[in-house]
Biopython code that builds the backbone (N, CA, C, O; Angstrom):
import numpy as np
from Bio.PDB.StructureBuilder import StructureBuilder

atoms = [
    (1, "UNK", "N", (17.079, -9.698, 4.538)),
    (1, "UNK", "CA", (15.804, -9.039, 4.817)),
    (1, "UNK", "C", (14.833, -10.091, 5.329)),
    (1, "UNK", "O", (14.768, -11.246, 4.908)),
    (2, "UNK", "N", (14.060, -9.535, 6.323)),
    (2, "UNK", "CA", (13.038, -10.584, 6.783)),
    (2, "UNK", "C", (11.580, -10.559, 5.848)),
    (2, "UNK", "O", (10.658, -9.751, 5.739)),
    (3, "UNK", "N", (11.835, -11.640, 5.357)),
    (3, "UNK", "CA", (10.383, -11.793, 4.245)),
    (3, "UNK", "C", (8.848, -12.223, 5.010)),
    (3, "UNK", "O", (7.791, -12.389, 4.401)),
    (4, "UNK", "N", (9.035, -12.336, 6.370)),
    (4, "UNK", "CA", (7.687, -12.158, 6.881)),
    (4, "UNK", "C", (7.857, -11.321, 7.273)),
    (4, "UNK", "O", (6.699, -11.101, 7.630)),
    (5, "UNK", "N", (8.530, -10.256, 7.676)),
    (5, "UNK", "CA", (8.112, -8.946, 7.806)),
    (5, "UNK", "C", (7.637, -7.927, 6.748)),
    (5, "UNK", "O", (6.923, -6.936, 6.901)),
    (6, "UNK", "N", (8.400, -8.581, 5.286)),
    (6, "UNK", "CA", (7.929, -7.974, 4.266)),
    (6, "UNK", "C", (6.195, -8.373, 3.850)),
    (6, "UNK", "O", (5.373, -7.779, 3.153)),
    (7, "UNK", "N", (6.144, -9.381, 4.474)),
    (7, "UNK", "CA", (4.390, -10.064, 3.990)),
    (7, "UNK", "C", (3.318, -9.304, 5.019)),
    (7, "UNK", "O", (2.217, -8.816, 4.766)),
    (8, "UNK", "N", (3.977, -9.379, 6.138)),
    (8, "UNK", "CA", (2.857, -8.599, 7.112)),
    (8, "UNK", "C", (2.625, -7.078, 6.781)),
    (8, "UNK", "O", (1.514, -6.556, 6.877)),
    (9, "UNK", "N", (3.856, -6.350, 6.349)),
    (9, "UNK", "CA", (3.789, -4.973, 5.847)),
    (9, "UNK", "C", (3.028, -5.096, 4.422)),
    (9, "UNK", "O", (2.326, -4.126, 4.136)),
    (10, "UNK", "N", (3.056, -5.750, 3.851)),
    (10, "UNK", "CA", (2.085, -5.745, 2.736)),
    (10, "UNK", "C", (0.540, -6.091, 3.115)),
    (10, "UNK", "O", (-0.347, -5.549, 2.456)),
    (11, "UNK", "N", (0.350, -6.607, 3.720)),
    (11, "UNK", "CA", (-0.911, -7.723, 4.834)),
    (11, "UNK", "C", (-1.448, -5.956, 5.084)),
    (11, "UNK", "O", (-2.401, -5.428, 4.511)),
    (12, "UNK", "N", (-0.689, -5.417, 5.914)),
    (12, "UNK", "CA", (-1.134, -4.222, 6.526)),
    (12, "UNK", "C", (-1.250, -3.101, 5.520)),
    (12, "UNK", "O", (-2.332, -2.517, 5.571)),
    (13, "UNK", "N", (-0.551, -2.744, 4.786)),
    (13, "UNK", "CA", (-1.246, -2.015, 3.826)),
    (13, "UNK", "C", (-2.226, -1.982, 3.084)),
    (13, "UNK", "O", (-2.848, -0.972, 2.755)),
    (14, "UNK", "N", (-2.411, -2.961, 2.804)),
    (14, "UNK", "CA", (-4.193, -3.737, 2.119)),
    (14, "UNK", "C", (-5.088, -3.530, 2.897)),
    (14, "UNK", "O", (-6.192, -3.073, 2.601)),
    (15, "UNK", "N", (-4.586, -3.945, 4.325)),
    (15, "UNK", "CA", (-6.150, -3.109, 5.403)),
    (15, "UNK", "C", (-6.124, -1.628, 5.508)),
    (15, "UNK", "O", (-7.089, -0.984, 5.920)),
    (16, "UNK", "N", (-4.917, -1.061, 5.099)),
    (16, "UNK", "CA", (-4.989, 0.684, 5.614)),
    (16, "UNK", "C", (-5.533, 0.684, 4.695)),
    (16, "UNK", "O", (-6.723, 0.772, 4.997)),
    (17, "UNK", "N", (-5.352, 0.611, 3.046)),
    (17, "UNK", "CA", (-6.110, 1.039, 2.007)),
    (17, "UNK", "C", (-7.734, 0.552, 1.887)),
    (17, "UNK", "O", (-8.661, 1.104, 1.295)),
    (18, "UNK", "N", (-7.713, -0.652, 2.652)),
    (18, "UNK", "CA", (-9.438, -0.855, 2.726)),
    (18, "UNK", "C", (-10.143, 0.414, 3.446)),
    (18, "UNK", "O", (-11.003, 1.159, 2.977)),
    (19, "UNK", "N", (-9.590, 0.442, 4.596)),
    (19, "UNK", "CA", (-9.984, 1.453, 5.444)),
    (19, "UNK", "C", (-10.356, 3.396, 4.777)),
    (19, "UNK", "O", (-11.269, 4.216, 4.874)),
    (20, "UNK", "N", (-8.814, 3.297, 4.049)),
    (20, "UNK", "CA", (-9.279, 4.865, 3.820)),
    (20, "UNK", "C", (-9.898, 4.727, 2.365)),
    (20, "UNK", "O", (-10.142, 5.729, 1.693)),
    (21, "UNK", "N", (-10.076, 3.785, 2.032)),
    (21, "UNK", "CA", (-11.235, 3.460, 0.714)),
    (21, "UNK", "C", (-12.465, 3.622, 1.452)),
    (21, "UNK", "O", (-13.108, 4.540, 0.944)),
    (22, "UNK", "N", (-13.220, 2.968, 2.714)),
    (22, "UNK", "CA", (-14.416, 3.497, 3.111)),
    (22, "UNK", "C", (-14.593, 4.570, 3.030)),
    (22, "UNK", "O", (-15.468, 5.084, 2.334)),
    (23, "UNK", "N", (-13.612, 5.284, 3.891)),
    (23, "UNK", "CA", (-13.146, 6.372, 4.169)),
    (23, "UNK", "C", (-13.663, 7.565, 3.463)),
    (23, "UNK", "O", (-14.304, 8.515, 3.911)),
    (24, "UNK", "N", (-13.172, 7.270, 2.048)),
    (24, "UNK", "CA", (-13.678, 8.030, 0.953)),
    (24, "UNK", "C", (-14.884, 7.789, 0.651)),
    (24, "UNK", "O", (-15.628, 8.747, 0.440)),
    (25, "UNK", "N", (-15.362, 6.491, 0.556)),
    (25, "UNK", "CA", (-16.825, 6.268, -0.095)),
    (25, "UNK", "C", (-17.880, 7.195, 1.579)),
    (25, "UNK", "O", (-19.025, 7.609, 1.403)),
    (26, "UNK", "N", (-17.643, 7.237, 2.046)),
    (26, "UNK", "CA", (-18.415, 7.995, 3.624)),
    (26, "UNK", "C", (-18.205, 9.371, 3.426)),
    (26, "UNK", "O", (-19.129, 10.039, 3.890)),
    (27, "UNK", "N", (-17.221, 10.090, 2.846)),
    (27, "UNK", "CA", (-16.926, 11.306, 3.017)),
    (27, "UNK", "C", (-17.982, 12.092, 2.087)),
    (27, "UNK", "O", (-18.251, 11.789, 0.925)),
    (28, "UNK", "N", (-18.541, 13.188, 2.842)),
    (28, "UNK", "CA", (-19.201, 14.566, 2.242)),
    (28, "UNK", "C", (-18.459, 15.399, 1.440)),
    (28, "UNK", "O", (-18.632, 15.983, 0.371)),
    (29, "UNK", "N", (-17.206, 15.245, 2.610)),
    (29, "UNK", "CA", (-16.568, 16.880, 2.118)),
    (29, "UNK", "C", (-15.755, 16.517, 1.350)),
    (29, "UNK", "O", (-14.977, 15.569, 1.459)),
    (30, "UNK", "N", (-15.956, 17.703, 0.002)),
    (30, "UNK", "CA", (-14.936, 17.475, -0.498)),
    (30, "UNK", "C", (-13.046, 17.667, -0.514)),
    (30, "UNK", "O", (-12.134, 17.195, -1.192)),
    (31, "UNK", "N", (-13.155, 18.611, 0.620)),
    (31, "UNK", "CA", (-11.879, 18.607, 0.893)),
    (31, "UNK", "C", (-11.656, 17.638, 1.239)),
    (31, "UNK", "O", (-11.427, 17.056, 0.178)),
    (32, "UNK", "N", (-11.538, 16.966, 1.969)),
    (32, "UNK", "CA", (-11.350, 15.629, 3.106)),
    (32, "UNK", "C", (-11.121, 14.489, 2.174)),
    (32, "UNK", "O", (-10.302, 13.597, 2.395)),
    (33, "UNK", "N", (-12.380, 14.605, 0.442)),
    (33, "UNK", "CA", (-12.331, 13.406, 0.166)),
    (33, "UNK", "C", (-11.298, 13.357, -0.788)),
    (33, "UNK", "O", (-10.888, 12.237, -1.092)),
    (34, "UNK", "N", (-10.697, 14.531, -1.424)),
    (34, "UNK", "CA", (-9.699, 14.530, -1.745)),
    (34, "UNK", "C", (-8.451, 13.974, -1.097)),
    (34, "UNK", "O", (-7.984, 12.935, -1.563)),
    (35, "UNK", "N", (-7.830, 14.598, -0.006)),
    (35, "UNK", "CA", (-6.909, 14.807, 0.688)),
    (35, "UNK", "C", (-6.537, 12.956, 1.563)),
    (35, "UNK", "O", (-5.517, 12.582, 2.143)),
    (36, "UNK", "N", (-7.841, 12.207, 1.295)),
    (36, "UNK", "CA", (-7.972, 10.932, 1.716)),
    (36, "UNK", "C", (-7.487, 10.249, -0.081)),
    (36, "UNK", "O", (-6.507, 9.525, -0.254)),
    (37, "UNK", "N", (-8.485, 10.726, -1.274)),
    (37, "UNK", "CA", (-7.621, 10.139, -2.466)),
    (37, "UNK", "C", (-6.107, 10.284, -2.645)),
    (37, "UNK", "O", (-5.390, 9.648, -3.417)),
    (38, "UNK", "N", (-5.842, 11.021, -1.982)),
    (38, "UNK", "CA", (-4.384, 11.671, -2.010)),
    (38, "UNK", "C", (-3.382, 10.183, -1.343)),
    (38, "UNK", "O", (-2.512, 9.461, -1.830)),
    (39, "UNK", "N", (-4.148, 10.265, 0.118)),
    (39, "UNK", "CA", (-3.791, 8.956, 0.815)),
    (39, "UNK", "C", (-3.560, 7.555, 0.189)),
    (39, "UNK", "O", (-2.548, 6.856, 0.238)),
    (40, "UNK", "N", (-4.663, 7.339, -0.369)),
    (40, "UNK", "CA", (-5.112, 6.174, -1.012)),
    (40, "UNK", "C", (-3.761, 6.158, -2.359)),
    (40, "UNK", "O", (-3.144, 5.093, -2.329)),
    (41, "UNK", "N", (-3.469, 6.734, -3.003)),
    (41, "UNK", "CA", (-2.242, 7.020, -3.936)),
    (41, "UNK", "C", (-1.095, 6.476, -3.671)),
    (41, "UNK", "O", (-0.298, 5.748, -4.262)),
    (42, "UNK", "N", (-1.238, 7.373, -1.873)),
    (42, "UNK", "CA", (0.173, 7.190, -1.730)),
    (42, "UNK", "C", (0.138, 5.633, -0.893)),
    (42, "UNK", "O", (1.187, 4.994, -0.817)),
    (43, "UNK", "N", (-0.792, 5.240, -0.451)),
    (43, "UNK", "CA", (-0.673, 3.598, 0.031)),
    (43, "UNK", "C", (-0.097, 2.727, -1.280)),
    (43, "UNK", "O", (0.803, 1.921, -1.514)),
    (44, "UNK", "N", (-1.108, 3.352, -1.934)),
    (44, "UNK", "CA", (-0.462, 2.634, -3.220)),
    (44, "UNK", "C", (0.697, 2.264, -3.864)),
    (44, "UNK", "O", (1.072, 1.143, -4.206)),
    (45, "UNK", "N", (1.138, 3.174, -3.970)),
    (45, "UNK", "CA", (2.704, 3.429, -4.285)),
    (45, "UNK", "C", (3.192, 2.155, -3.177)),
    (45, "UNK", "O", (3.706, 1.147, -3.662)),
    (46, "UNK", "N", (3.001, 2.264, -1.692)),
    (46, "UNK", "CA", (3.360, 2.155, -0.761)),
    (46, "UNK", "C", (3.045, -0.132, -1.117)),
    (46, "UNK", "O", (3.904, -0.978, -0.870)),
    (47, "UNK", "N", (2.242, -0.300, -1.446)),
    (47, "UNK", "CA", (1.784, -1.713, -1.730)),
    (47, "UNK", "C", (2.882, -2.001, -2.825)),
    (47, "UNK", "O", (3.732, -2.880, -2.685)),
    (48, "UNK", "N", (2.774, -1.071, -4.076)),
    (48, "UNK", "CA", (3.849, -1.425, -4.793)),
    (48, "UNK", "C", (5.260, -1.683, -4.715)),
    (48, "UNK", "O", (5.790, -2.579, -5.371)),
    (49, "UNK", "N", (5.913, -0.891, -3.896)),
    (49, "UNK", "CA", (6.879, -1.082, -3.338)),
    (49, "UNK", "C", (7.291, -2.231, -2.708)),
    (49, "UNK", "O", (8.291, -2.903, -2.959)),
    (50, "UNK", "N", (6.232, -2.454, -1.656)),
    (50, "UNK", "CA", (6.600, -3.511, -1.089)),
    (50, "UNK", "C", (6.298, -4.831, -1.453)),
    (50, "UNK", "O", (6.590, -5.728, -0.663)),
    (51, "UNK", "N", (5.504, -5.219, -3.029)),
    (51, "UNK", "CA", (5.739, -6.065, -3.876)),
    (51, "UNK", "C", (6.887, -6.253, -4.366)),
    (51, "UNK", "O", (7.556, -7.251, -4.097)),
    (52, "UNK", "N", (7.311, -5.221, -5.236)),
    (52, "UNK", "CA", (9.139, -5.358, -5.472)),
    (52, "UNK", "C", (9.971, -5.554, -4.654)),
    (52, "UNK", "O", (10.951, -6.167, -5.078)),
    (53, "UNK", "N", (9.990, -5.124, -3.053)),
    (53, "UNK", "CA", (10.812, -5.418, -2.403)),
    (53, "UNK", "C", (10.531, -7.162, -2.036)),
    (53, "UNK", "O", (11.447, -7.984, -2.085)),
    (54, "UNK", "N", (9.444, -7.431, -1.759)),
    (54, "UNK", "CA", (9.168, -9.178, -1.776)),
    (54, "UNK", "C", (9.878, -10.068, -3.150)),
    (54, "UNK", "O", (10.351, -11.205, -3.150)),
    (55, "UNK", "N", (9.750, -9.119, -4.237)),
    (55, "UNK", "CA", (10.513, -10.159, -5.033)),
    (55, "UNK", "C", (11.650, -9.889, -5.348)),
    (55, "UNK", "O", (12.166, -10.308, -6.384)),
    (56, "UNK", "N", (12.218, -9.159, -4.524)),
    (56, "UNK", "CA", (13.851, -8.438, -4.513)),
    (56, "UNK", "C", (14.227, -9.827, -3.965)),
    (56, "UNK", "O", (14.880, -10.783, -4.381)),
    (57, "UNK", "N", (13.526, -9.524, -2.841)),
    (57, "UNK", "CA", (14.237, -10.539, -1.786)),
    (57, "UNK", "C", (14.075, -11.720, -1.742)),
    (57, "UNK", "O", (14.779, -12.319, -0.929)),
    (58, "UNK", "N", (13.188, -12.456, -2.506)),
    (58, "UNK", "CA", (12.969, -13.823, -3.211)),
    (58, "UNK", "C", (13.917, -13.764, -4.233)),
    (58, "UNK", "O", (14.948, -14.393, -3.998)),
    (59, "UNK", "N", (13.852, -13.174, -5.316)),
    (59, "UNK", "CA", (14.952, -13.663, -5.915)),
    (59, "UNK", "C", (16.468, -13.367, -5.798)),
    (59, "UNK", "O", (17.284, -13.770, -6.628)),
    (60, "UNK", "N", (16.846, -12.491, -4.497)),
    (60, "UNK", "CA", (17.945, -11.972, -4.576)),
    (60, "UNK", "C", (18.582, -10.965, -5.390)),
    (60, "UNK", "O", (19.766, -10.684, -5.209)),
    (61, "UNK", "N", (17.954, -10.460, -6.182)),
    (61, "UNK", "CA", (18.596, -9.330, -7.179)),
    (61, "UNK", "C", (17.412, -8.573, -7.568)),
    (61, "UNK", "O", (16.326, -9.004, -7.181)),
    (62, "UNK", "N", (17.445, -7.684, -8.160)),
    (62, "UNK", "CA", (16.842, -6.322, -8.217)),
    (62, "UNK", "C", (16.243, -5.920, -9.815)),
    (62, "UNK", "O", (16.030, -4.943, -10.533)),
    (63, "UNK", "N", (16.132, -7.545, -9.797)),
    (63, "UNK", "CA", (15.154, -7.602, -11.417)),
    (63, "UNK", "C", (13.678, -7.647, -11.095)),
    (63, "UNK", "O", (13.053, -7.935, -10.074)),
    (64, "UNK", "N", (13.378, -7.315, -12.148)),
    (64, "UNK", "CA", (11.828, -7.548, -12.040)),
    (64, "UNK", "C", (11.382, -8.227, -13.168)),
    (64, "UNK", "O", (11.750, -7.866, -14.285)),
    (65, "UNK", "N", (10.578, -9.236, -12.993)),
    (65, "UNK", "CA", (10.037, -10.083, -14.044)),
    (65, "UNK", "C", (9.205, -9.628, -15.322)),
    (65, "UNK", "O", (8.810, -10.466, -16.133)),
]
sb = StructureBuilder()
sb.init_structure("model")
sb.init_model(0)
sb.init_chain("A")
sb.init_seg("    ")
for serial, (resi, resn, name, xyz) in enumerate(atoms, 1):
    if name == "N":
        sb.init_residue(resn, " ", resi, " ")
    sb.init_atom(name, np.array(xyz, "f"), 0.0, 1.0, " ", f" {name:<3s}", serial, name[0])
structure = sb.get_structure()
């Protein structure tokens, strides 16, 4: 696995989640500002992941510390 590709995909998720964090703090509606927390969740997940996969692939095996 390429581990700077795994760093830049993490790099980039931290700015999408900055982004739809404004996102939310700007929003009126409440539909919208939901449906953006919704987002924000799933980046999340999405950051987490690709922490474990960085230390998958640093340490070679599929432990977690």
């Amino acid at each position: 696995m390429d581990k700077k590709r795994l760093i830049k995909a993490k790099a980039l998720s931290k700015e999408l989640a900055d982004e739809v964090n404004h996102l939310v703090s700007s929003s009126s509606d409440y539909d919208l500002e939901r449906l953006l927390k919704k987002i924000e969740a799933e980046i999340m997940d999405v950051q987490h992941n690709l922490k474990l996969a960085l230390r998958i692939s640093e340490d070679g095996k599929g432990e977690e510390k």
